[in-house]
C-alpha positions in Angstrom: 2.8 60.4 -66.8 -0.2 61.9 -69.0 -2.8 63.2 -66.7 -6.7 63.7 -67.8 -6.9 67.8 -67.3 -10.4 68.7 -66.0 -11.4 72.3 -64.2 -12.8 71.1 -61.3 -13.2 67.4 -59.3 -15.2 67.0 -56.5 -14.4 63.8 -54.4 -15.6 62.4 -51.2 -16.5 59.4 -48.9 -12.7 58.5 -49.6 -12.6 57.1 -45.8 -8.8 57.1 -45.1 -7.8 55.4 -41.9 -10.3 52.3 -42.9 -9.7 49.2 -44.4 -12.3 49.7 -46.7 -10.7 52.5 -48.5 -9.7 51.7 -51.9 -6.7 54.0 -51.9 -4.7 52.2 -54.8 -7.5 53.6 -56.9 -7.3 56.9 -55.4 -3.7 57.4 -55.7 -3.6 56.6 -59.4 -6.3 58.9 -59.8 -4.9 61.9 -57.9 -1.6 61.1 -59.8 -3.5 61.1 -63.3 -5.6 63.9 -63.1 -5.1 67.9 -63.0 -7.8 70.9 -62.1 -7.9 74.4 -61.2 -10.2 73.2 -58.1 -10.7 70.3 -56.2 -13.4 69.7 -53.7 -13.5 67.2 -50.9 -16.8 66.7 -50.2 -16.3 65.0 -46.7 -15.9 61.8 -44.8 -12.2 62.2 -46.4 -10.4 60.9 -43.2 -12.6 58.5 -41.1 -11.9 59.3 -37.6 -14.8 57.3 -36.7 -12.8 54.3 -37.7 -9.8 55.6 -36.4 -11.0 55.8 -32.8 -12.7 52.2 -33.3 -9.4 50.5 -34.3 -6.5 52.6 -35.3 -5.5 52.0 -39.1 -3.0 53.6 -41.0 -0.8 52.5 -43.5 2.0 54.2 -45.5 -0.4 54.4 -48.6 -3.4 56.8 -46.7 -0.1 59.1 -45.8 0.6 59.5 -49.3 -3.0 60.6 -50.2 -2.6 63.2 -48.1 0.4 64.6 -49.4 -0.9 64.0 -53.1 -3.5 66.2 -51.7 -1.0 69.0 -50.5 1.3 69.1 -53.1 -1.6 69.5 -55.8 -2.3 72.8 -53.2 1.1 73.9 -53.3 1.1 73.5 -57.6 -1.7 75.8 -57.5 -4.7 73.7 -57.3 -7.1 75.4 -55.3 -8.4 72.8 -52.5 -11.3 73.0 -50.5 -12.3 70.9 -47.9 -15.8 70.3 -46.2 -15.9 68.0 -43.8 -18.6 65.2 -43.2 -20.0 63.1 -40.6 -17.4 60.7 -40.0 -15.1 63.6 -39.9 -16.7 66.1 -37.9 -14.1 66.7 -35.6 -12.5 69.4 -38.0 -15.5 71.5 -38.2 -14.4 73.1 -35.5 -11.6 74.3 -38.3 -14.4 76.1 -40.9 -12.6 79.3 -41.6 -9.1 78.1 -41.6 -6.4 77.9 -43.8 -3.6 75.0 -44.0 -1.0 74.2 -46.2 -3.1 76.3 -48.6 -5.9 73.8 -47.9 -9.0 75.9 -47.2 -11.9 74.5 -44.6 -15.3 76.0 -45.3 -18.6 74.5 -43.8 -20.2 74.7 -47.3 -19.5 76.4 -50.8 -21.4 78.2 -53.7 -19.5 76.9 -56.9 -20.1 78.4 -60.0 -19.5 76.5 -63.6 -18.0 78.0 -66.6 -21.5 78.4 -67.8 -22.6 80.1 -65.1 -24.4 77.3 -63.1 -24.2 78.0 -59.0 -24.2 75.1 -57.6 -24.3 74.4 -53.4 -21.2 72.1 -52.2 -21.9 70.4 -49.2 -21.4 66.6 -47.2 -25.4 65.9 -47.0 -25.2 64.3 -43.8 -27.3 67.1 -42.8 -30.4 65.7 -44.7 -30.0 62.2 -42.7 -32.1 64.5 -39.8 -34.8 65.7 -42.3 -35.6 62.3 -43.7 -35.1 59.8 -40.6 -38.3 60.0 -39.8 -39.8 59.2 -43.1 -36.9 56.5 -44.0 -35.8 53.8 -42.6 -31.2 53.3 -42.3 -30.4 51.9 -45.7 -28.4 49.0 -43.8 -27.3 49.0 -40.1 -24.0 50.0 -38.9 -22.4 46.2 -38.0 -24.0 44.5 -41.0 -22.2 47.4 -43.4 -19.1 47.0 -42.1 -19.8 42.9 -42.6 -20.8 44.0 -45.9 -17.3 46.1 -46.9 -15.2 43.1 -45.6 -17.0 40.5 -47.9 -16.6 43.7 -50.5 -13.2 43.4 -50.1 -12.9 40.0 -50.0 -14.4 39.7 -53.7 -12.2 42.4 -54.7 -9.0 40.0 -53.9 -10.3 37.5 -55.6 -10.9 39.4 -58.5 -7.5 40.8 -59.0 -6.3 37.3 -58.2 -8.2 36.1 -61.7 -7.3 39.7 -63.6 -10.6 40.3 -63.7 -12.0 44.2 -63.4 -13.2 45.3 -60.4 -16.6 45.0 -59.1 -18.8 46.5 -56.3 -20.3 43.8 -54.2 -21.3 46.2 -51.4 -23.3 48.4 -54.5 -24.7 45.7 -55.7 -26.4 44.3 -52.6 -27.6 48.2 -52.1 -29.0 48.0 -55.8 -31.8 45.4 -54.9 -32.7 46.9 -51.5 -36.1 48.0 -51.2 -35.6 50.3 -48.1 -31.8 51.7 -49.4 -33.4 53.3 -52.8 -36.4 54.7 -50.9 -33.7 56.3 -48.5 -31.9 57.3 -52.2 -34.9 59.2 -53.1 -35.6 61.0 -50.1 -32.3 62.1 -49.6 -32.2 63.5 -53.3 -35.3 65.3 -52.3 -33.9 66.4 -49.7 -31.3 67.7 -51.6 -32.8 69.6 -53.7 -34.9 71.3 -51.4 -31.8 72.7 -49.4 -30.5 74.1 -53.0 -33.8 75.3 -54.0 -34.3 77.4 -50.9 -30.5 78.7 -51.2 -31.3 80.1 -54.7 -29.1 78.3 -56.7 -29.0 76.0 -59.6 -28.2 73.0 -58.1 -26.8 71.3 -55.3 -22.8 68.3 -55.1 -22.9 66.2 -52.3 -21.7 62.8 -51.3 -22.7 61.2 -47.8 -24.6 58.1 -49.2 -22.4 55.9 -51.5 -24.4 56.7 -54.3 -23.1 58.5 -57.7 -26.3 60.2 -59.4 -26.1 62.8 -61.7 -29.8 64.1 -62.5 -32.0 66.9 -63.3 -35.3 67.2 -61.6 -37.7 70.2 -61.3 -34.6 72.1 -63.3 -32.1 71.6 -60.3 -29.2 69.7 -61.0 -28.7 67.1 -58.2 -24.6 65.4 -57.8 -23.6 63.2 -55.7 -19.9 62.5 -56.6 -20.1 58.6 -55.1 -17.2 57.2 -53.0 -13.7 55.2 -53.0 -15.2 52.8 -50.9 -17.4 51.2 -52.7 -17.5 52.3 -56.3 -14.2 54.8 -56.6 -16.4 57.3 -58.3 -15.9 61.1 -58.4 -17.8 64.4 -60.4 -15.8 66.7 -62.6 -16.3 69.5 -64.6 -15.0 69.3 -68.5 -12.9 72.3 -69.9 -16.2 73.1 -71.6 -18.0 73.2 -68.2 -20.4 70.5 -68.5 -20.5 68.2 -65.4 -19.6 64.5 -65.6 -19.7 61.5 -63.6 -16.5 59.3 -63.9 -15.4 55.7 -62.7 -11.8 54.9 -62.1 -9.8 51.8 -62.4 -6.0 51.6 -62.5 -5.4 50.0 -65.9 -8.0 53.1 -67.4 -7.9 56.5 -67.4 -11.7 58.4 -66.9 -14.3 56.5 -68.3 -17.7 57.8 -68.1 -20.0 55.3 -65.7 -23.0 53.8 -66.8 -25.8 56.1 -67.4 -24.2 59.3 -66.1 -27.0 61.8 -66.6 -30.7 61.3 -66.2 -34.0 63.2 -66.3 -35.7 62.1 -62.8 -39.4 60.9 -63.3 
């Protein structure tokens, strides 16, 4: 099997031990593509869910070991955990199965760019006073399950697959306020750590952008729109979508001056 070689990938929001996981995507993308390092940016198993209504199926296990055997082929993983997997940051500082857990991460590009690798669910306490939730917690999950729904349907008729649960966010007043603030947000936190930019995930939302000459990277989901960042062999960044009948294709506008 050809796989797409790129020298780093950051994924997160992959929510493994949900129904909303699109892990068929994810396998065929961890089975396609090759770095030197891979970040997972959080939220990768949903314990949250997990303690809700126990869901596992043979498929999530095999993520996981996709994930350890690129460790053990010399892949350099690095896992920070997120909000809905919080649980293990009580691990930060550990090591397993070659698997490193850090809180948070400097990363620095073949071109020298630093960037600041964490979840983001941090910033949800800097901007909940000034932001309304994008979508409440019982009407999102509502929202995944009709997501999914129209995903079946649209594999039943060949068709390509398509992000109800994005699309609904896209024509929300309140959820691209919340977009913007978090970005600011953001982009504070990297400004005041000195570096050149800041990869996070947390939101659902794959942006690639340059405002105030801070790069700001949010590497999406495989919930909703099976997204992930990655850095080129040249060291440029990227924002790529993944299907199973395609290998990385870049998404629709990738990379955009902010106003």
């Amino acid at each position: 099997m050809d796989s797409t070689v790129f020298k780093t990938i950051w994924l997160s929001d992959v929510h493994l031990g949900s129904r909303a996981c699109r892990v068929a995507m994810l396998l065929d993308f961890l089975r396609r593509t090759r770095c030197d390092t891979l970040y997972l940016v959080g939220d990768i198993v949903d314990l949250e869910s997990l303690r809700r209504s126990f869901f596992w199926p043979t498929a999530h296990t095999e993520v996981l070991r996709a994930l350890l055997r690129k460790s053990q082929e010399g892949t350099r993983v690095v896992y920070i955990p997120g909000n809905h997997d919080d649980d293990l940051r009580a691990l930060i500082g550990l090591n397993f199965g070659g698997i490193e857990v850090l809180g948070r991460a400097i990363h620095t590009s073949s071109l020298g760019k630093r960037l600041l690798v964490l979840h983001g669910d941090e910033f949800d306490e800097v901007i909940k006073h000034g932001a309304a939730p994008v979508i409440g917690a019982v009407a999102y999950r509502s929202l995944l399950c009709l997501n999914r729904f129209v995903h079946w349907l649209h594999e039943l008729a060949g068709r390509p697959y398509w992000s109800l649960a994005q699309h609904v966010k896209s024509k929300v007043g309140k959820a691209q306020r919340y977009i913007e603030s978090f970005q600011r947000a953001s982009l504070k936190a990297a400004a005041a750590a000195g570096v050149d930019g800041i990869v996070c995930g947390h939101i659902h939302k794959a942006d690639l952008l340059t405002r105030d000459g801070l790069t700001y990277c949010n590497d999406g989901d495989w919930v909703e729109s099976c997204t992930a960042l990655v850095e080129q062999p040249s060291g440029e960044l990227a924002l790529v979508t993944w299907r199973p009948q395609v290998s990385a294709a870049s998404i629709a506008q990738p990379l955009r001056d902010a106003a």
